[in-house]
PQR file with spaces between the fields and no chain letter, atoms N, CA, C, O and H, PARSE charges and radii, in Angstrom:
ATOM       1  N    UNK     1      13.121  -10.891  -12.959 -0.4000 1.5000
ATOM       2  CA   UNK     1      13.260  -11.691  -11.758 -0.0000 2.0000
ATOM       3  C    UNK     1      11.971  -11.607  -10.949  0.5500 1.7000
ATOM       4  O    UNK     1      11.468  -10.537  -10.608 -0.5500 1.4000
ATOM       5  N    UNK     2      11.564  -12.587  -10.718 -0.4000 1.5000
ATOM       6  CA   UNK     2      10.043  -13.202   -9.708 -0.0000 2.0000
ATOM       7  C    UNK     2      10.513  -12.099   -8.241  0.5500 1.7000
ATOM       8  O    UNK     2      11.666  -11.810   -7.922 -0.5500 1.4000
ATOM       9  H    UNK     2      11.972  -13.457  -10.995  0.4000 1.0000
ATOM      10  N    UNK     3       9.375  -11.697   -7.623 -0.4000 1.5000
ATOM      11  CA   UNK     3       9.866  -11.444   -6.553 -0.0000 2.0000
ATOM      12  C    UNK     3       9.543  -12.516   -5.518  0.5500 1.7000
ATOM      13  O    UNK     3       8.556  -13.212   -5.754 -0.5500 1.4000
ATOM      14  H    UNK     3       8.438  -11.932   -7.882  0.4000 1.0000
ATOM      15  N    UNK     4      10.133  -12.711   -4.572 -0.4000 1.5000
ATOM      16  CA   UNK     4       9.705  -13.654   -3.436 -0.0000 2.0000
ATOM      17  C    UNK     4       8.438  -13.449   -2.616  0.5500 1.7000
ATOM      18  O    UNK     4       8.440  -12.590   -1.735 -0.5500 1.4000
ATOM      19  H    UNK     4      10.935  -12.146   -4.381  0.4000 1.0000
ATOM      20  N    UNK     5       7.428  -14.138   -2.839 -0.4000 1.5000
ATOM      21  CA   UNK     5       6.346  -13.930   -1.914 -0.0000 2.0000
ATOM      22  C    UNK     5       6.644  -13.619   -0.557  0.5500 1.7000
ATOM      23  O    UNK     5       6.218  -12.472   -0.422 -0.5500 1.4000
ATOM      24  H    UNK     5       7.427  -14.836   -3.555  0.4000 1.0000
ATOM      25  N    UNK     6       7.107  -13.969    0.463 -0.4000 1.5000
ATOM      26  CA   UNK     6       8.006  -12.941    1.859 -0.0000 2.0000
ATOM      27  C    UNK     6       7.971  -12.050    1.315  0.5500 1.7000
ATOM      28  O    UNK     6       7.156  -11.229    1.735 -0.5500 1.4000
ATOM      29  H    UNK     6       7.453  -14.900    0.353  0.4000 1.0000
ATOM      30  N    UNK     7       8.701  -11.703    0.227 -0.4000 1.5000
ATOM      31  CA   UNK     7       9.342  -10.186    0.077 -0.0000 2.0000
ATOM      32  C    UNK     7       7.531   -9.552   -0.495  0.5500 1.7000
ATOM      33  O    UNK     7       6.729   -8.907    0.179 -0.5500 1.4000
ATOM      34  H    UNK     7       9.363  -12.369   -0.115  0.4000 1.0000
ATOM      35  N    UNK     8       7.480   -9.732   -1.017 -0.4000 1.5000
ATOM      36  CA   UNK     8       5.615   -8.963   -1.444 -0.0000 2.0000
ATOM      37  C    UNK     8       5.174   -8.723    0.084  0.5500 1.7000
ATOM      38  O    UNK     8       5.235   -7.595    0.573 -0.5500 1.4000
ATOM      39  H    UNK     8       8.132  -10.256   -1.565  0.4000 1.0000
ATOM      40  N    UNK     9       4.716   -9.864    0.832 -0.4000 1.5000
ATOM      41  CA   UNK     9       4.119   -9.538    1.699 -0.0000 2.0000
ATOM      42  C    UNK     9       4.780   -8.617    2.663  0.5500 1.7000
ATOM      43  O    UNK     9       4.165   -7.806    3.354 -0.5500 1.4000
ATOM      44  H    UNK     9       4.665  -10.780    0.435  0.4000 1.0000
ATOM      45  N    UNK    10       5.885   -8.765    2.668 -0.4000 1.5000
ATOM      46  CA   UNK    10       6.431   -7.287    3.553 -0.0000 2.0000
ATOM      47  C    UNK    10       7.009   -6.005    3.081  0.5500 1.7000
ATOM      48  O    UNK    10       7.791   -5.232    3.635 -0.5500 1.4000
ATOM      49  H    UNK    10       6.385   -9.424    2.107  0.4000 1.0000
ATOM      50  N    UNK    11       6.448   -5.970    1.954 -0.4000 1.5000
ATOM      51  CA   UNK    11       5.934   -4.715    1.465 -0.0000 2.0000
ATOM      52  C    UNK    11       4.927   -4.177    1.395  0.5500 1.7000
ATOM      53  O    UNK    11       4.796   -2.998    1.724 -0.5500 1.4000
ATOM      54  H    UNK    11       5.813   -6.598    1.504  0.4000 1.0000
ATOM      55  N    UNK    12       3.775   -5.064    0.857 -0.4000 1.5000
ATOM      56  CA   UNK    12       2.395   -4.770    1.413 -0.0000 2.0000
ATOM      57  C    UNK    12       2.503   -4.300    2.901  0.5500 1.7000
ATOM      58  O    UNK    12       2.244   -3.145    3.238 -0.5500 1.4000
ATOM      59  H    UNK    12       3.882   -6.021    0.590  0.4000 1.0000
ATOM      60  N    UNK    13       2.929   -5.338    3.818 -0.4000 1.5000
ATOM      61  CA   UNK    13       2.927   -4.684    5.113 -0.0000 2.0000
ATOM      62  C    UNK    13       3.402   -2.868    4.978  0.5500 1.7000
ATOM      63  O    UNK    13       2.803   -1.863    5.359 -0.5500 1.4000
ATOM      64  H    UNK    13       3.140   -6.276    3.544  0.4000 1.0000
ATOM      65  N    UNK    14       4.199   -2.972    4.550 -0.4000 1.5000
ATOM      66  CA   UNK    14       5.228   -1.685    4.933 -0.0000 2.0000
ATOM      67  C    UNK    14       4.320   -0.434    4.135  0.5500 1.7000
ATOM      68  O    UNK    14       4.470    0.761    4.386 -0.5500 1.4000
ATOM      69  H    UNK    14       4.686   -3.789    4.241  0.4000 1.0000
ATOM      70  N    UNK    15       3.349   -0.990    3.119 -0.4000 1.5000
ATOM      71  CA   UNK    15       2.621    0.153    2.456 -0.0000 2.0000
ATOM      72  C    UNK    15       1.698    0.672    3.235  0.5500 1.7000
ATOM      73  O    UNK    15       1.659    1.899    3.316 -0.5500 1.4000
ATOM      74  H    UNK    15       3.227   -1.961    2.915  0.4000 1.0000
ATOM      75  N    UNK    16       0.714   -0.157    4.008 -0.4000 1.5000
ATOM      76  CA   UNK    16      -0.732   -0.437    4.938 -0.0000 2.0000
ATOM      77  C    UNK    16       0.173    0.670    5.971  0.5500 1.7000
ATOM      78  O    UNK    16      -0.066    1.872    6.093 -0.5500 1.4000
ATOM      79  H    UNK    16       0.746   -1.154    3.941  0.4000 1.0000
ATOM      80  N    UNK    17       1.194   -0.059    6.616 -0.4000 1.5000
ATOM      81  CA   UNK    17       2.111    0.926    7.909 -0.0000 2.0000
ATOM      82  C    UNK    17       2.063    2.193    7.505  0.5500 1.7000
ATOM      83  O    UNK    17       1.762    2.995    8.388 -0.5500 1.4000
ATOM      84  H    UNK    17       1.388   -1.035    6.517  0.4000 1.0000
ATOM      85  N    UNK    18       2.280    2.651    6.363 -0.4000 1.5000
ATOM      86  CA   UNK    18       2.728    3.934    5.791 -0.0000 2.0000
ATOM      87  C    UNK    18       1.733    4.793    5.423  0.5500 1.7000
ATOM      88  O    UNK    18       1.704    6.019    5.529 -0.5500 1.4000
ATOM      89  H    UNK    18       2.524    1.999    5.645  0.4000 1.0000
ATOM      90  N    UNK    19       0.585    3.732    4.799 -0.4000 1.5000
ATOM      91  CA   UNK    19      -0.935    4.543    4.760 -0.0000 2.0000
ATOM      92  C    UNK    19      -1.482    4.749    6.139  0.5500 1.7000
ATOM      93  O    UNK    19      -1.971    5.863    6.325 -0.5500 1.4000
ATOM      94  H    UNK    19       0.608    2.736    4.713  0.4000 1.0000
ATOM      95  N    UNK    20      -1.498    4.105    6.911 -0.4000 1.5000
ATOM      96  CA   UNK    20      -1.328    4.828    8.624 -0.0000 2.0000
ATOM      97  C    UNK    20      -1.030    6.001    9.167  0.5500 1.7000
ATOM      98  O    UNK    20      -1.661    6.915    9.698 -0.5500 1.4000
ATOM      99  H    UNK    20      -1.100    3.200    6.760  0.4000 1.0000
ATOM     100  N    UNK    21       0.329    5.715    8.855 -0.4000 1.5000
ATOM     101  CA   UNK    21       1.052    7.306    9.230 -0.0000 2.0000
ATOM     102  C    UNK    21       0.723    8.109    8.855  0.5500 1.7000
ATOM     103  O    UNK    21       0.512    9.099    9.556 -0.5500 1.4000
ATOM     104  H    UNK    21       0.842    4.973    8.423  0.4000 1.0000
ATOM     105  N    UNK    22       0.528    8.084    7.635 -0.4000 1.5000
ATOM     106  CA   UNK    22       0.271    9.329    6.761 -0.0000 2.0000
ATOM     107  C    UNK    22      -0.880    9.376    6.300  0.5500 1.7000
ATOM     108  O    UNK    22      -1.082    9.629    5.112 -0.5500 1.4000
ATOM     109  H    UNK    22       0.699    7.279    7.066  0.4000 1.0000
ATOM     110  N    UNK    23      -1.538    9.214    6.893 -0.4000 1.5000
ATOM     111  CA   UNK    23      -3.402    9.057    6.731 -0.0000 2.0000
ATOM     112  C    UNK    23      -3.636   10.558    6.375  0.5500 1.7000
ATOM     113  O    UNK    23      -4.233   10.909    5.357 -0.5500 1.4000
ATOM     114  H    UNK    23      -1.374    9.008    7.857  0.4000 1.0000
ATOM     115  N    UNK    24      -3.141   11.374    7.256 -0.4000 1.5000
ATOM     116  CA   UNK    24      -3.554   12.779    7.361 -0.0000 2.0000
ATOM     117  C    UNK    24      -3.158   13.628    6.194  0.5500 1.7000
ATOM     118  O    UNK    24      -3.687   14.666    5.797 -0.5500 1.4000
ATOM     119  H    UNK    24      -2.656   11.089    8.083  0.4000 1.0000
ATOM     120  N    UNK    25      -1.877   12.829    5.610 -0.4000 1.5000
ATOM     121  CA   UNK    25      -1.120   14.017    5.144 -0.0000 2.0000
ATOM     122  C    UNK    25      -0.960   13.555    3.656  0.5500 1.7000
ATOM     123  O    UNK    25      -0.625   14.380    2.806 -0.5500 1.4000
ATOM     124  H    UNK    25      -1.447   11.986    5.932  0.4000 1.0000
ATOM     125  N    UNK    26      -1.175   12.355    3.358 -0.4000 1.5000
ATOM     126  CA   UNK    26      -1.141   11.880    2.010 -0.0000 2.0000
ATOM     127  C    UNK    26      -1.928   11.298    1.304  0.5500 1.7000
ATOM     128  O    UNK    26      -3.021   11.190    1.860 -0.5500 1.4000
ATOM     129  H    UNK    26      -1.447   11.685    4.049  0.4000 1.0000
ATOM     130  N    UNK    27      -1.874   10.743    0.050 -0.4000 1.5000
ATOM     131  CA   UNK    27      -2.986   10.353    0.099 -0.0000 2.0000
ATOM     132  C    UNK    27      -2.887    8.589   -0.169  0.5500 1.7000
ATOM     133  O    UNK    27      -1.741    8.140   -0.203 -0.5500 1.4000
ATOM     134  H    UNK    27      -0.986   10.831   -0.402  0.4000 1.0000
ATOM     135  N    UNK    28      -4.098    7.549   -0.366 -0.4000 1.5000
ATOM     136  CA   UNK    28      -3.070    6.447   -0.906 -0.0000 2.0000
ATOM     137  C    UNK    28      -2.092    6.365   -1.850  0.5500 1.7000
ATOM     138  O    UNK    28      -0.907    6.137   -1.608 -0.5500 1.4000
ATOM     139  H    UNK    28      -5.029    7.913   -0.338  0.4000 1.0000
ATOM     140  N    UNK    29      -2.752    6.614   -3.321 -0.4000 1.5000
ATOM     141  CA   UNK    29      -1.895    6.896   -4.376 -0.0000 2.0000
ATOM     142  C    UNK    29      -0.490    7.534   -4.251  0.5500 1.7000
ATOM     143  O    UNK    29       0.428    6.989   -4.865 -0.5500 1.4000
ATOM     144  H    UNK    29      -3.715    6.799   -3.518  0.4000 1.0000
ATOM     145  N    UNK    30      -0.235    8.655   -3.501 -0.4000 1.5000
ATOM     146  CA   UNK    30       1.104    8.803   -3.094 -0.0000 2.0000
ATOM     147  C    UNK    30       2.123    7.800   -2.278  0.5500 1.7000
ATOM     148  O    UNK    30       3.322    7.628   -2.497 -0.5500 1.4000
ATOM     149  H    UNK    30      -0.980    9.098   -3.003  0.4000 1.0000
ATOM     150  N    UNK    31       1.395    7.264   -1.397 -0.4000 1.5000
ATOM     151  CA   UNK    31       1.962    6.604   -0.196 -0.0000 2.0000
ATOM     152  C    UNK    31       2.191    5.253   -1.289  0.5500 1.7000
ATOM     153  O    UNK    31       3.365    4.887   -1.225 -0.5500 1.4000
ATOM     154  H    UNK    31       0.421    7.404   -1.219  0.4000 1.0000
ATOM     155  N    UNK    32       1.394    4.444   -2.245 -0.4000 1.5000
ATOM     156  CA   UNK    32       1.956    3.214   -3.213 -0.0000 2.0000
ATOM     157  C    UNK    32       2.649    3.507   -4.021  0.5500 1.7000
ATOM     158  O    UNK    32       3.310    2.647   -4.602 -0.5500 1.4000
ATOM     159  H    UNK    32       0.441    4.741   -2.297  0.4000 1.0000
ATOM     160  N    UNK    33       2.759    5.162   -4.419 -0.4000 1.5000
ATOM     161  CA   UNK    33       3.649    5.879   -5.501 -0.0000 2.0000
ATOM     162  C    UNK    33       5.213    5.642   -4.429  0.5500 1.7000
ATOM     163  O    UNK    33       6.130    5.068   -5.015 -0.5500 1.4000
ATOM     164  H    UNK    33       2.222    5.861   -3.947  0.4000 1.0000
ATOM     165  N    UNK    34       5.426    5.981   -3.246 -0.4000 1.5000
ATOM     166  CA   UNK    34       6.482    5.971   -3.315 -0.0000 2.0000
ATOM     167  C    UNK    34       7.032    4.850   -2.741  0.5500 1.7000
ATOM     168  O    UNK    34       8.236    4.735   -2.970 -0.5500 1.4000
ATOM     169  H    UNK    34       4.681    6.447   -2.770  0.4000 1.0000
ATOM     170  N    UNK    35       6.559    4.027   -2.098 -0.4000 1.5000
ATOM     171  CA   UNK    35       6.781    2.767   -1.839 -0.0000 2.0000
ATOM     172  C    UNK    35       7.105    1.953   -3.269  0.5500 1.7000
ATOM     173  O    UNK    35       8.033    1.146   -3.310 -0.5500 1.4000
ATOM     174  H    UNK    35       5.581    4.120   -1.912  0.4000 1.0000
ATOM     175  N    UNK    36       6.219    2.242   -4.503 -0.4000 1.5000
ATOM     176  CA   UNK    36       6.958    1.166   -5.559 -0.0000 2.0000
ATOM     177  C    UNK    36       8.139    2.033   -5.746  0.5500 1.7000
ATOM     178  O    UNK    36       9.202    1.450   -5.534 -0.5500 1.4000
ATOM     179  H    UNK    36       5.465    2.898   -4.470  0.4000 1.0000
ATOM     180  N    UNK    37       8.246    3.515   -6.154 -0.4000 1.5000
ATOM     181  CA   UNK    37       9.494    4.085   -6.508 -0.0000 2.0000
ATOM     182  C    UNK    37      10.846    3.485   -5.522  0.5500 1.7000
ATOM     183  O    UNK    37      11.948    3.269   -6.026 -0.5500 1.4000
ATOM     184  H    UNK    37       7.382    3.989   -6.325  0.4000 1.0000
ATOM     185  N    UNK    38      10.570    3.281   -4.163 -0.4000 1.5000
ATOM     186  CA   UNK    38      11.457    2.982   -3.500 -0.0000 2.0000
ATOM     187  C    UNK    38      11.747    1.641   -3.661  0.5500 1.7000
ATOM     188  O    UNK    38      12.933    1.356   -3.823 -0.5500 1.4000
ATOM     189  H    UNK    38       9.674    3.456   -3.753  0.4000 1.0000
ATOM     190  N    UNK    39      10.752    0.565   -3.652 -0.4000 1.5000
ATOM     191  CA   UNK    39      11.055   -0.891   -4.191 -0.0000 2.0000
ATOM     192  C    UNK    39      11.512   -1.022   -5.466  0.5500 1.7000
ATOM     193  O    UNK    39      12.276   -1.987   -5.452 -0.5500 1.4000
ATOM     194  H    UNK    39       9.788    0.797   -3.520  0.4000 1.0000
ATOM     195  N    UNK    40      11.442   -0.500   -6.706 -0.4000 1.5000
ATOM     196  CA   UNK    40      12.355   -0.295   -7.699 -0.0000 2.0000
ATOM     197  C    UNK    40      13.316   -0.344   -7.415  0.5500 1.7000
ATOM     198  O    UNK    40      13.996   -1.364   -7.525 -0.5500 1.4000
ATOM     199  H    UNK    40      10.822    0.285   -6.717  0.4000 1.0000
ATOM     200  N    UNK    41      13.780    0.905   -6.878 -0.4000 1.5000
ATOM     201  CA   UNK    41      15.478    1.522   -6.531 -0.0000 2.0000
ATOM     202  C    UNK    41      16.377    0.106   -6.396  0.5500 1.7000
ATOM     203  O    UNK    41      17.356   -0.181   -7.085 -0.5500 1.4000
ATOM     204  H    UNK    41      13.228    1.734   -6.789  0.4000 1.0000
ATOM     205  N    UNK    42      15.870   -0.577   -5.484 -0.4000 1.5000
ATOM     206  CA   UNK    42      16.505   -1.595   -5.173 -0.0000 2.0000
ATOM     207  C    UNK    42      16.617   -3.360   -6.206  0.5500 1.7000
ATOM     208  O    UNK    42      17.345   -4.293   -5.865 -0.5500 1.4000
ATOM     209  H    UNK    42      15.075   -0.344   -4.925  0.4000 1.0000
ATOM     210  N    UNK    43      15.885   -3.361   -7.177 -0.4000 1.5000
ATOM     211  CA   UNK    43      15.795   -4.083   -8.132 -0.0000 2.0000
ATOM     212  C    UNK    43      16.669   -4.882   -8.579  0.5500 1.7000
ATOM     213  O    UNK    43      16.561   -6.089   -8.794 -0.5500 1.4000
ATOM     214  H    UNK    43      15.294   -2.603   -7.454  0.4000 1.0000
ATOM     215  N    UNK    44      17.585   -4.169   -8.725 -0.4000 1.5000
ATOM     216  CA   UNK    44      18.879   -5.531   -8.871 -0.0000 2.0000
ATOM     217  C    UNK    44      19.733   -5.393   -8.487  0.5500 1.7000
ATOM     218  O    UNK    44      20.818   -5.270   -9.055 -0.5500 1.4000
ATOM     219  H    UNK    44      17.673   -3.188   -8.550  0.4000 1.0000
ATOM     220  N    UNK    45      19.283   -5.358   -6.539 -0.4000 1.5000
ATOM     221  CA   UNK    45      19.929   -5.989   -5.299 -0.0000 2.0000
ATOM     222  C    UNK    45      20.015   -7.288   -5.636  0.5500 1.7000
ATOM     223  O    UNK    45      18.963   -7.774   -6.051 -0.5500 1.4000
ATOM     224  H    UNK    45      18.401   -5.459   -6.078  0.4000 1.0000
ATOM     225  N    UNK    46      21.241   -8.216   -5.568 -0.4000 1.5000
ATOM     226  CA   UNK    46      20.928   -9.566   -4.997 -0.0000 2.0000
ATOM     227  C    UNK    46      20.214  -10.324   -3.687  0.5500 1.7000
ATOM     228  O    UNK    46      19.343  -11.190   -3.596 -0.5500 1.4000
ATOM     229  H    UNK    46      22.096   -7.822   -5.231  0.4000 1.0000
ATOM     230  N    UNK    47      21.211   -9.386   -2.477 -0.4000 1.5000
ATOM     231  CA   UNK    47      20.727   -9.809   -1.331 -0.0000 2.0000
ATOM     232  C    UNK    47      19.060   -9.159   -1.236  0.5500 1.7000
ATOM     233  O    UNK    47      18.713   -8.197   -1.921 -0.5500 1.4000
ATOM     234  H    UNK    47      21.918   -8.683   -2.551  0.4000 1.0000
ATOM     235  N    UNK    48      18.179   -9.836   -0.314 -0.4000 1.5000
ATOM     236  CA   UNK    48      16.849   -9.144   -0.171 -0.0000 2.0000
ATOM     237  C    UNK    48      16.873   -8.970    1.288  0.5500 1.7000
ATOM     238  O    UNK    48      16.094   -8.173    1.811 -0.5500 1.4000
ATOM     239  H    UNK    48      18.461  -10.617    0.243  0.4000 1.0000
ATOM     240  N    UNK    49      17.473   -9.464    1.789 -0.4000 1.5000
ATOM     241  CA   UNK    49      17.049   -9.535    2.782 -0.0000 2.0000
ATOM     242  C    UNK    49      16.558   -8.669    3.499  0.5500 1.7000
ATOM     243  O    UNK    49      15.645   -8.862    4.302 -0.5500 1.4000
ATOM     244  H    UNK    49      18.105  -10.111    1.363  0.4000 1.0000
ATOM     245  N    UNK    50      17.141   -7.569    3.271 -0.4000 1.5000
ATOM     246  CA   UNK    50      16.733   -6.207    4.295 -0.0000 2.0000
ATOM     247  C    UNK    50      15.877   -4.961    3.438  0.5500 1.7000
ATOM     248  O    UNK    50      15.600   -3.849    3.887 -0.5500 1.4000
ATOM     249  H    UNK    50      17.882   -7.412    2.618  0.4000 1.0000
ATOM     250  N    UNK    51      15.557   -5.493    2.095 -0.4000 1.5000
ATOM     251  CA   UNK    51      15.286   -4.668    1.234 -0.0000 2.0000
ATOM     252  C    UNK    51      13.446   -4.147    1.699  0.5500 1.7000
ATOM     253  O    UNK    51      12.922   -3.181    1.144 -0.5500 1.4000
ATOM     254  H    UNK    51      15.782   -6.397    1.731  0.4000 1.0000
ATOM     255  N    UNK    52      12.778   -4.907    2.665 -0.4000 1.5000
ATOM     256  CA   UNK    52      11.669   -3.953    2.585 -0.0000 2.0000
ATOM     257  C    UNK    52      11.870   -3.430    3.894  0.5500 1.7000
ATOM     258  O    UNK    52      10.832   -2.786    4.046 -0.5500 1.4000
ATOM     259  H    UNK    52      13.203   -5.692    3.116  0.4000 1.0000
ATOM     260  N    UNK    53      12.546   -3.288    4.955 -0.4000 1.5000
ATOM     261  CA   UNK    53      12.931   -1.957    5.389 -0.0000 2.0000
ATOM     262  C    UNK    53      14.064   -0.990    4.912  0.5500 1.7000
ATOM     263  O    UNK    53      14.317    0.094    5.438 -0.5500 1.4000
ATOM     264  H    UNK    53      13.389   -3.812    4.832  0.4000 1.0000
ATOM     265  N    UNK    54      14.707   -1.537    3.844 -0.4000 1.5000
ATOM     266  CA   UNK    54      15.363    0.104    3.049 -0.0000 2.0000
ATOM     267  C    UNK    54      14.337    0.670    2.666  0.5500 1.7000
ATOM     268  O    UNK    54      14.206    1.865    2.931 -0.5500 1.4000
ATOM     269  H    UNK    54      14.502   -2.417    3.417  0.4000 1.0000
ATOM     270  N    UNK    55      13.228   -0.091    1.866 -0.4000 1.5000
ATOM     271  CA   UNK    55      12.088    0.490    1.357 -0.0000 2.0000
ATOM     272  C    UNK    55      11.334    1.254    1.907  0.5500 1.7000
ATOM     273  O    UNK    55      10.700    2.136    1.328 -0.5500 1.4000
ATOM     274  H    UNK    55      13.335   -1.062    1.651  0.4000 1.0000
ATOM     275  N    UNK    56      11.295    0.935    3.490 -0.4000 1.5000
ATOM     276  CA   UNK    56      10.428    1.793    4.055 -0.0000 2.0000
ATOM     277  C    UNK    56      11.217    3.078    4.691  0.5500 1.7000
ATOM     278  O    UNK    56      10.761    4.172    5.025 -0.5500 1.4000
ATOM     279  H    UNK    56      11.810    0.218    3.960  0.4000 1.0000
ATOM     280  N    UNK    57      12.234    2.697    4.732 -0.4000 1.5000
ATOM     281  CA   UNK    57      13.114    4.157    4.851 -0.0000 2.0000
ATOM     282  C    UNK    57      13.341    5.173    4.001  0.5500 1.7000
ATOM     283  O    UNK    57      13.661    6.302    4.372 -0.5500 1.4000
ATOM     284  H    UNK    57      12.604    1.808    4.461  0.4000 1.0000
ATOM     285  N    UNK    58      13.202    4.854    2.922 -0.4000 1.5000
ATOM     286  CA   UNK    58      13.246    5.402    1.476 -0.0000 2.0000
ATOM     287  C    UNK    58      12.452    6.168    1.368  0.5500 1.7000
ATOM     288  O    UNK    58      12.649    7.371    1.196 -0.5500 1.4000
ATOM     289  H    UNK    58      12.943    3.936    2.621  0.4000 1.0000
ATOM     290  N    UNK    59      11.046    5.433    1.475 -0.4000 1.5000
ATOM     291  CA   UNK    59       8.961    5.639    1.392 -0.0000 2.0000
ATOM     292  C    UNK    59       9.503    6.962    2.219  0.5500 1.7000
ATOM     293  O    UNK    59       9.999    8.056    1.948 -0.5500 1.4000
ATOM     294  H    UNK    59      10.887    4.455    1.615  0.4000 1.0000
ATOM     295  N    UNK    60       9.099    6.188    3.430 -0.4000 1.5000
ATOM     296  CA   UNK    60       9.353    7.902    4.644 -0.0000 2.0000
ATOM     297  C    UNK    60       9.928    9.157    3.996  0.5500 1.7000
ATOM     298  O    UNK    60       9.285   10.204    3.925 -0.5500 1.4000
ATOM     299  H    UNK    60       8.696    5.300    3.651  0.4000 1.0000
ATOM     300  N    UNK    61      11.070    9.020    3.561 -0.4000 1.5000
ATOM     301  CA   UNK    61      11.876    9.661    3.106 -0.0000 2.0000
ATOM     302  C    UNK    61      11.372   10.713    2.277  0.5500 1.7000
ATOM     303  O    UNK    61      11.447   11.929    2.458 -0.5500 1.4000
ATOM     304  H    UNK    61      11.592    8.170    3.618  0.4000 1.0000
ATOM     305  N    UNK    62      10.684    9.871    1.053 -0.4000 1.5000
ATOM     306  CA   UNK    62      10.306   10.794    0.112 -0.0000 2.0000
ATOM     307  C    UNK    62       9.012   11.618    0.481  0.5500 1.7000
ATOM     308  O    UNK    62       8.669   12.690   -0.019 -0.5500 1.4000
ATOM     309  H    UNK    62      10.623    8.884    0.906  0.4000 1.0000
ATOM     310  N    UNK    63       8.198   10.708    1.714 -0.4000 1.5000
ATOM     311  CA   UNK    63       6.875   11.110    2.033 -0.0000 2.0000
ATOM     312  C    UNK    63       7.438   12.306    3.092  0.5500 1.7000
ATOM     313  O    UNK    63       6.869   13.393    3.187 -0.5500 1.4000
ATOM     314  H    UNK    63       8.476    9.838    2.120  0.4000 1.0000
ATOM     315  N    UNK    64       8.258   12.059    3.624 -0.4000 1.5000
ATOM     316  CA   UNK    64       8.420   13.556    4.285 -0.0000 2.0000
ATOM     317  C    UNK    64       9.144   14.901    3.841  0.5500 1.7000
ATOM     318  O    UNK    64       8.894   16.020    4.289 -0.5500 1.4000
ATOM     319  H    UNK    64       8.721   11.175    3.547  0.4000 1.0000
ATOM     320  N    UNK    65      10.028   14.598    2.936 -0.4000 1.5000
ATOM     321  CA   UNK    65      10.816   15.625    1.928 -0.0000 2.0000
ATOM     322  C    UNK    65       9.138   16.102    1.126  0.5500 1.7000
ATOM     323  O    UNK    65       8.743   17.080    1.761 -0.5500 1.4000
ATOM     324  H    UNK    65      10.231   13.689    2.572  0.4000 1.0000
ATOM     325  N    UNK    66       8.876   16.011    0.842 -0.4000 1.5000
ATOM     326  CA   UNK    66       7.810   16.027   -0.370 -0.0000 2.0000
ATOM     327  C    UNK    66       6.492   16.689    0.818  0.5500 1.7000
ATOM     328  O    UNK    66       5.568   17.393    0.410 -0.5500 1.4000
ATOM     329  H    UNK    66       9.198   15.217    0.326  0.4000 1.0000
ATOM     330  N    UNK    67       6.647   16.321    2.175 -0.4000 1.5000
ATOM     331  CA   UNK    67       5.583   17.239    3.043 -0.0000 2.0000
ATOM     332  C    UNK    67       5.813   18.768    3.170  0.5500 1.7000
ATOM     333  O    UNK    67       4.983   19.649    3.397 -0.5500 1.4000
ATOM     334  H    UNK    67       7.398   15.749    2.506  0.4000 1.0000
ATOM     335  N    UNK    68       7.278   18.868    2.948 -0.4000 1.5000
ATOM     336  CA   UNK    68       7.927   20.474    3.713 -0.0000 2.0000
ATOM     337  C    UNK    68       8.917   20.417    4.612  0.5500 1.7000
ATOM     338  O    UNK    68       9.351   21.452    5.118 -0.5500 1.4000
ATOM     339  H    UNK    68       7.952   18.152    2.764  0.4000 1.0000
């Protein structure tokens, strides 16, 4: 399944946001590591609608479990 260009671009957004935050503490490669792991997860959702902020709740998630 194609993803929806909306949906790309607000994930990109949500990756850039996340390489922000975590400028200090991660590195990129982690911060796109868990953003795709988390956009996976959700893969064959039908609805999208809300799927790139689960994603970024997810991202966080793993980026802060995974800090300590």
């Amino acid at each position: 399944m194609a993803i929806d260009p909306r949906e790309q671009e607000a994930i990109r957004t949500v990756t850039e946001r996340l390489k922000s935050t975590y400028s200090d503490t991660r590195t990129p490669d982690e911060i796109e590591a868990a953003v795709a792991a988390a956009h996976a997860s959700f893969s064959d959702r039908r609805v999208r609608d809300f799927v790139p902020v689960l994603v970024e709740r997810k991202a966080r998630t793993a980026l802060d479990s995974a800090s300590g």
